[in-house]
N, C-alpha and C positions, 0 to 999 in steps of 0.2 A: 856221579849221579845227581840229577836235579836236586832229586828231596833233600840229600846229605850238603849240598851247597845251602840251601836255603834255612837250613833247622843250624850251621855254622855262622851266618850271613848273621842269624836274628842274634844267637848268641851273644857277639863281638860289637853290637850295632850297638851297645850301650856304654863300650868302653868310650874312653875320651879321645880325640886327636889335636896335636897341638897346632894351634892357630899361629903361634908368634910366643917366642923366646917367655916365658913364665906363665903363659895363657893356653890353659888346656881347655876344651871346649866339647862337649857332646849333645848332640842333635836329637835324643832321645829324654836327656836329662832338661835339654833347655824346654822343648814342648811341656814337660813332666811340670816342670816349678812356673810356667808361664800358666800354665791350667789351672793349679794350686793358689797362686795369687792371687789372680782372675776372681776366681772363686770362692775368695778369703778363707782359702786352708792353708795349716803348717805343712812344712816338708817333712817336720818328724812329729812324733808322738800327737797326731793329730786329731784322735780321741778324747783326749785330756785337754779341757777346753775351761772347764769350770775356773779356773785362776789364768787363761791365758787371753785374755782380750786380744781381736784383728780387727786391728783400725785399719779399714779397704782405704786406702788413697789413688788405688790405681783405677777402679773403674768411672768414680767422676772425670779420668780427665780422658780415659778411653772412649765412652759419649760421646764426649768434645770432637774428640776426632772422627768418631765415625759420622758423626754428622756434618762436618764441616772438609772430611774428603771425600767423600761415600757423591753420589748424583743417582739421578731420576732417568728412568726410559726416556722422559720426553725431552731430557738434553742431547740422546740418541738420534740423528738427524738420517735417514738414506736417501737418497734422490738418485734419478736417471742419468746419469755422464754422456747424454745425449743432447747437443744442442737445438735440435729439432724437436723430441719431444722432452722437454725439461720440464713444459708445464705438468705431464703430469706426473711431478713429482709429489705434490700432493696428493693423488691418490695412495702412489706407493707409502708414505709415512703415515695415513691413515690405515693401511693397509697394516704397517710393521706396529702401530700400536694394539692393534686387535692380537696379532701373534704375538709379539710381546705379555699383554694380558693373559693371554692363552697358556703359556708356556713360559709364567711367571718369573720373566727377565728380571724385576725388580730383585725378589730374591734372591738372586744369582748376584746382580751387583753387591747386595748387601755383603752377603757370604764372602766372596772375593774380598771386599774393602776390610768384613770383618779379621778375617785369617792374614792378610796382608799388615795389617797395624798389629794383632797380637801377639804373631809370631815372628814376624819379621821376612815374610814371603809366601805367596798365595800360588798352590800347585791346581791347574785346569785341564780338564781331560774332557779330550772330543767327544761327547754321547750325541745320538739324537734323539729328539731332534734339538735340543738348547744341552751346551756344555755344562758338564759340572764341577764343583770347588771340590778340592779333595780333600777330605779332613787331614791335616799334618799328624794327627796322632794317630792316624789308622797305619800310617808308613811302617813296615815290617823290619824293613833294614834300606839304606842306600849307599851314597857315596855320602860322605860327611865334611866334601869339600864343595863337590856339585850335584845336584839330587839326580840330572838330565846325565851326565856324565859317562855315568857307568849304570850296570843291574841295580834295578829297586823293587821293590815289591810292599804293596798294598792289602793288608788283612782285614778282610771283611766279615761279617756277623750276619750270615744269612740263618732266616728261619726256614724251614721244612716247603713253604706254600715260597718262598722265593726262589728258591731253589730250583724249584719246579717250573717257576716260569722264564729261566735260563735255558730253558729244555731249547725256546726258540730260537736263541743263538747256537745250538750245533755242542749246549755240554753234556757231556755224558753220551755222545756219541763217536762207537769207533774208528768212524769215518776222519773225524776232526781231532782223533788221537787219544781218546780218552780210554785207561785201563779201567773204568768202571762209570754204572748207568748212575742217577740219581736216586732214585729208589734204594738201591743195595748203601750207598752211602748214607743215605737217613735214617735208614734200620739201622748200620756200625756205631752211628753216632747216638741212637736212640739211648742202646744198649750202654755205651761206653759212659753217658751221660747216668744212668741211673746206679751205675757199681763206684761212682763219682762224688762224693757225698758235697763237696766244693760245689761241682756245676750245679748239682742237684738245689742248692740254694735259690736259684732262680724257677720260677713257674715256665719259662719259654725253651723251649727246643732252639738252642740256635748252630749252628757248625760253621766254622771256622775255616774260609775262602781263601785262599794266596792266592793273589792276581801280580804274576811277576813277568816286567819287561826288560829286555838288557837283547844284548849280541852274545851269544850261543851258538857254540863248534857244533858241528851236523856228527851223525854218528861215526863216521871214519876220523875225525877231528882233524878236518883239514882247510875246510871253511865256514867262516862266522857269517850269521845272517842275525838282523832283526826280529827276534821273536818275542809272541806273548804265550804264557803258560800259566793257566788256571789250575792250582793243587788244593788237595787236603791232605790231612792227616787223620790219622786212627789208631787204636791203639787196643794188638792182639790177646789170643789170651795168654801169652806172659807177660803182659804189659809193654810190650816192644811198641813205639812209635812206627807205625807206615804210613809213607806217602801213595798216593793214587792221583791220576789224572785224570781231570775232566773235559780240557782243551788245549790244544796246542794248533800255531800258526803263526806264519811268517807276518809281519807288520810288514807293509811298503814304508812306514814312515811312525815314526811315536806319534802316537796322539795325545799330545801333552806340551803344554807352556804354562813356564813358571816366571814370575817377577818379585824381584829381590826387591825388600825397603830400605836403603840405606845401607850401600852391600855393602862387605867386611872382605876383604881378599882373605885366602883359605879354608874359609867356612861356605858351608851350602845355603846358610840364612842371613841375611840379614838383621839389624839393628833392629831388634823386635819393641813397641810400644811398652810390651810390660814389661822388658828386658829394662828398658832405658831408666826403669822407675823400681827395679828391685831392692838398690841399696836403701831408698827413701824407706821402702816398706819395711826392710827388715827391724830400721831403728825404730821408727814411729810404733812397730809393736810395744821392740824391748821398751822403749818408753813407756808406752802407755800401760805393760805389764808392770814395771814398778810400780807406776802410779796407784795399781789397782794394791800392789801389795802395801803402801804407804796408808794407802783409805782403809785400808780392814784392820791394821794396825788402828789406825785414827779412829776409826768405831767403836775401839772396845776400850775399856776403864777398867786403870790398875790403880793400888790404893798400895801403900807403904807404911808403915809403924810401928813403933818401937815398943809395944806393947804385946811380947811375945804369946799371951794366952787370948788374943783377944779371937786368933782367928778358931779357935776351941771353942770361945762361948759365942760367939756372932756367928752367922751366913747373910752375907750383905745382900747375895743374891736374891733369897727371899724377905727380906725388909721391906718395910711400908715407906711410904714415902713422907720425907720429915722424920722419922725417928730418930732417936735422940740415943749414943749408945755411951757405955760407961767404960773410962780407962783407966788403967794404975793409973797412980799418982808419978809425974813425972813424965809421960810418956805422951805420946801426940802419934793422930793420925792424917794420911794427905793422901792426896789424887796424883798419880804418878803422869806428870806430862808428856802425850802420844802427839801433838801437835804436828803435822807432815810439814813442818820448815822448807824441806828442800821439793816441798811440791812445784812452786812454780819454775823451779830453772828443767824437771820437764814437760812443763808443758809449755816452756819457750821451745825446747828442744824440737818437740811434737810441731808446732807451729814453723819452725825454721826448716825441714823436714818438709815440710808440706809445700811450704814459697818455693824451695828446690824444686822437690816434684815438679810442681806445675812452671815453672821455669822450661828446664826440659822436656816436658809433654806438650810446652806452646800454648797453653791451658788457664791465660791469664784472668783475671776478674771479669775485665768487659767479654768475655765470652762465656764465663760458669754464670752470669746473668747477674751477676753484684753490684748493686746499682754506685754508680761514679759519686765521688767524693763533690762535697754539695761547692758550686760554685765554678764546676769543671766546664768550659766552654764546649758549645756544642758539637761545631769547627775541632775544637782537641779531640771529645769520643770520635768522632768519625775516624779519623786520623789512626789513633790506636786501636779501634776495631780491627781498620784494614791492614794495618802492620801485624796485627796479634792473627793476623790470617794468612797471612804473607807463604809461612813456611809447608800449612796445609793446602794453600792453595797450592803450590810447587807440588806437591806428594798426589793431589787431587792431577795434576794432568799427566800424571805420571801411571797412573793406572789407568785415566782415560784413553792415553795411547794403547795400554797394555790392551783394554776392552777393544778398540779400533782394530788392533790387531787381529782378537779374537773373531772378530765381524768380518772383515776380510778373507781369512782364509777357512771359516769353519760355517758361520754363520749366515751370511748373504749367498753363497749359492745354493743353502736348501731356503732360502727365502727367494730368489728366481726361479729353481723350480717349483715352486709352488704360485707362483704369481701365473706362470705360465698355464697353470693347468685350468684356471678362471677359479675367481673368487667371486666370494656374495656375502658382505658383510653390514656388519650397525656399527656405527660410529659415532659419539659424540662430539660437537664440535666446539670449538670455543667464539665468542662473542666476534670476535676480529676475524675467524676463520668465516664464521655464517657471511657478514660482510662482503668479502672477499668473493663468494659464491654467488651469492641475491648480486651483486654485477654483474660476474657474467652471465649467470641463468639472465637477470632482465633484458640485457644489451641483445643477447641471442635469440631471446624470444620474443622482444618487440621486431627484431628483422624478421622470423621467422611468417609475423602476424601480418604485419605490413606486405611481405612479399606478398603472402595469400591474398589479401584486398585489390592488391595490384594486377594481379593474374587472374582474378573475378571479375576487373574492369570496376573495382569500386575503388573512390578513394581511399589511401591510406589512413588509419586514426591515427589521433593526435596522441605525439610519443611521448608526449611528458605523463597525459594523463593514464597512457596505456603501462609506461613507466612504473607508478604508482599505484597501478591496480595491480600488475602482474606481483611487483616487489612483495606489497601488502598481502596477499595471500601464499607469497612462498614463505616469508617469516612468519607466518601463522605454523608453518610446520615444526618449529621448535629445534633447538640445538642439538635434536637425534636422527642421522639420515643412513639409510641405507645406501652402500657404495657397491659398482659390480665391475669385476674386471672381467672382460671377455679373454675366451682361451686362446693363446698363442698373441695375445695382441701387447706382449710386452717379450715377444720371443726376442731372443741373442741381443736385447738391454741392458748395456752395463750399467752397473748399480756400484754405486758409493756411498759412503758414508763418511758422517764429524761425527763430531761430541762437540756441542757448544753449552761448556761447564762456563764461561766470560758470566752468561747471563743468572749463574747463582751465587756470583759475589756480589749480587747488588743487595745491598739491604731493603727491602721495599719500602721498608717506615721511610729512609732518608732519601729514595730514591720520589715517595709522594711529597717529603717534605720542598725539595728541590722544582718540581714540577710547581706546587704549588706557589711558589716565588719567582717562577718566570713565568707565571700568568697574571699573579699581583702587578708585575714590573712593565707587561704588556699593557695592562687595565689601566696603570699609572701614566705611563709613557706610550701611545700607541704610536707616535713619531718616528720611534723608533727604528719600525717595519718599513720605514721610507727611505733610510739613512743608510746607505752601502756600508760604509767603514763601520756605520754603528753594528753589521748585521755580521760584518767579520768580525766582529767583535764578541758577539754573541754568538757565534759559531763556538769560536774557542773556548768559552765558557761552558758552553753546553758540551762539546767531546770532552773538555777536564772533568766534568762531573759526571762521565759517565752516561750520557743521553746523547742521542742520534736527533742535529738539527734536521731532519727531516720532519723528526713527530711534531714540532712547532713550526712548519712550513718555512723557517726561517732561510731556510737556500734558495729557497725558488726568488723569493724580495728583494735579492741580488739583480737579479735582470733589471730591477726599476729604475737603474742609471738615472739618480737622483741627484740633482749636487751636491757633495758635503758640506754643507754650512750650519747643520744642526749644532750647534755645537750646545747649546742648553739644554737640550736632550740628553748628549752625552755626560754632561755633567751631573744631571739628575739620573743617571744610570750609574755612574760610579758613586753619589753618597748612598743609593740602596744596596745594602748586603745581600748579600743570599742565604740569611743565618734568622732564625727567630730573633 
């Protein structure tokens, strides 16, 4: 019986399986203490907080990474795989940013990047019309080697009004195999919820969805098929657990892809972000829990002496300050020394602890924004910037593939049919793009103008100044244009896509500083643009630093088949640095 499968499934899903010879490992516990971190809670007694201080180490350097693996829609690239019409692939990626906006892609990447670094692998399921991240803690039970593997199931928290509007996929009807409607289930569960005093703590109605997919024998149990089953539970009146159905159906295919971060063979997850920074956290507590018990000692004042009545006739507690108090004869009083001596070796400890961390998470100074030790060349920050990025950049196109994938097979054919059926959109453009446009509008409509004057039997007007009128009033329209795609006019066009993530490891501060020193060097030396050898020269210079000799014209200056004999040019190009 399903039910009985699935209520044994959740059961067991919490025991451990052993990964590798003294390494036992569970899939339910790791999400559990990766949440708890995260989130600066204990794994035990985690009410009792008054004397237990959580120094967070782990999320400054989780930030780090999601920001520096995480990308933007507009590194998302589609165009035509058509060589005939390739130009308008511009429309189309104006096009894919409006539905992107629409159907809030950006989210989606975060979510992904987030679940992929905390946990150590981000689960994606086909919806439409944009895919979604799956929470890993909503997982009900799986395989605890591979998630895709084998039967998994997903438990969800529907309220009463979502419920309802599942109605439109076919649940709770007995067509699509359901042993009960929705209604009769929100009444069980109304019920069940108020003799509940636990649920009852919550003000929302919510019931509790298994969404389970795996291969399932047919009723004769002779062959397994692909299926999805939508269950609940309830609970009669002798308090017995029943399950009920609200969909059943054959999958052609799972709709789901998952990507490991730094896989582990025999486990289902990956080297998870908090995982890699749990032991740092556990110490950096206990440390800093001493410390706190060290300082409350160190607060308080103990007093000693030998003057056995004295604490009879004094209370020091209520004494003035300055007062003067009276002892036998013989006898002396003193301040009992509280001083926390062994403070500082933990807050070395704390400190060494922390350099770990950030070690491991990749999470060094020039990236938490620590300004560089004064005298540090500016050629060196650069340097270690892009090595201290080195390892996220690797992990950064490593889900950019994952996403390409998702575009490929999920994503771009409900964005062809929709291209096809005609669009009418507003798009913003960027400075470079308007540019690009005000050409060819001009070029197209001074021919268009000209031809008319011609065919009227009047001379053509003059095209620089028609040039210039035309331009001048289409840039009066401002960087918001509306774009139309007519219906069918991009029928049976394959569409492609990149991820061009190259263009967010540039720093733009050193990417302006750089620009600006091979326009100084220009300004200095304009002999230079004459000079062949000098201009291979500066080719290479500019690819090493990351800039396209195209943006400074410097390729085309090659044809000037100049003689080399500059050579004072060249020399005054090698004593200018490229450095402040």
């Amino acid at each position: 019986m399903i039910y009985d499968y699935v209520i044994q499934e959740e059961a067991s899903f919490k025991k451990s399986i052993n990964v590798s010879e003294g390494w036992d490992w569970s899939f339910w516990e790791h999400i559990k203490r990766s949440t708890l971190y995260k989130n600066s809670q204990f794994e035990r007694d985690n009410e009792n907080r008054d004397k237990r201080p959580f120094r967070n180490i782990i999320r400054p350097i989780l930030n780090i990474q999601y920001r520096t693996e995480g990308f933007d829609v507009k590194d998302i690239e589609i165009y035509a795989d058509n060589s005939e019409i390739y130009y308008k692939s511009f429309i189309i990626r104006k096009y894919h940013d409006d539905w992107a906006l629409e159907n809030a892609v950006d989210n989606f990447i975060d979510n992904l990047v987030e679940s992929y670094i905390d946990y150590g692998g981000v689960l994606v399921k086909d919806t439409d019309p944009m895919p979604e991240v799956v929470n890993l803690r909503t997982i009900a039970f799986c395989d605890q080697t591979d998630i895709l593997s084998g039967p998994f199931a997903i438990k969800h928290q529907f309220s009463p009004q979502q419920l309802r509007d599942m109605e439109k996929n076919g649940w709770g009807n007995p067509k699509k195999g359901a042993t009960i409607d929705i209604e009769t289930l929100i009444t069980l569960a109304d019920k069940e919820k108020k003799n509940d005093f636990q649920k009852n703590l919550t003000p929302g109605k919510y019931i509790e969805i298994y969404e389970l997919h795996g291969w399932f024998p047919d009723k004769e149990g002779k062959e397994f098929n692909q299926e999805i089953h939508i269950i609940a539970f309830y609970k009669n009146q002798n308090d017995q657990k029943m399950g009920v159905t609200l969909f059943t159906a054959k999958e052609p295919k799972l709709p789901f892809k998952f990507l490991s971060r730094d896989k582990i063979q025999g486990r289902a997850l990956g080297f998870g972000g908090i995982e890699e920074l749990f032991e740092s956290q556990v110490w950096t507590n206990y440390s800093e829990i001493q410390i706190r018990e060290m300082l409350e000692l160190a607060s308080k004042v103990f007093f000693k002496t030998t003057d056995q009545r004295f604490k009879t006739r004094n209370q020091l507690v209520n004494a003035d300050n300055g007062q003067i108090f009276d002892l036998q004869q013989g006898t002396d009083i003193s301040q009992i020394d509280t001083i926390p001596r062994n403070l500082i070796i933990f807050e070395n400890a704390i400190r060494k602890w922390e350099e770990h961390a950030n070690r491991i998470g990749a999470a060094g100074e020039v990236l938490q924004g620590e300004p560089p030790t004064a005298g540090t060349p500016f050629k060196s920050l650069e340097t270690q910037i892009i090595e201290a990025k080195s390892l996220h950049k690797w992990r950064q196109g490593k889900i950019a593939s994952f996403v390409e994938e998702i575009y490929r097979d999920w994503i771009i054919p409900r964005i062809s049919k929709e291209i096809t059926k005609g669009k009418k959109f507003l798009s913003e453009l960027s400075s470079e793009e308007i540019i690009e446009l005000a050409d060819k509008f001009v070029d197209r409509k001074v021919f268009e103008i000209q031809k008319e004057d011609v065919l009227n039997g009047e001379l053509p007007q003059d095209s620089k100044l028609l040039e210039q009128k035309i331009r001048t009033k289409f840039l009066k329209g401002g960087n918001k244009r509306f774009f139309e795609l007519l219906k069918n006019e991009l029928k049976d066009t394959p569409l492609k896509i990149k991820t061009n993530i190259a263009g967010r490891q540039k720093n733009l501060a050193l990417l302006t500083d750089k620009v600006v020193n091979v326009l100084r060097q220009f300004l200095a030396t304009p002999q230079i643009r004459q000079d062949p050898e000098m201009i291979k020269l500066l080719n290479v210079i500019l690819e090493s630093s990351g800039m396209s000799p195209i943006m400074f014209g410097a390729a085309p200056a090659m044809a000037a088949q100049q003689p080399s004999s500059a050579t004072l040019p060249l020399k005054e190009f090698s004593d200018k640095t490229f450095t402040k």
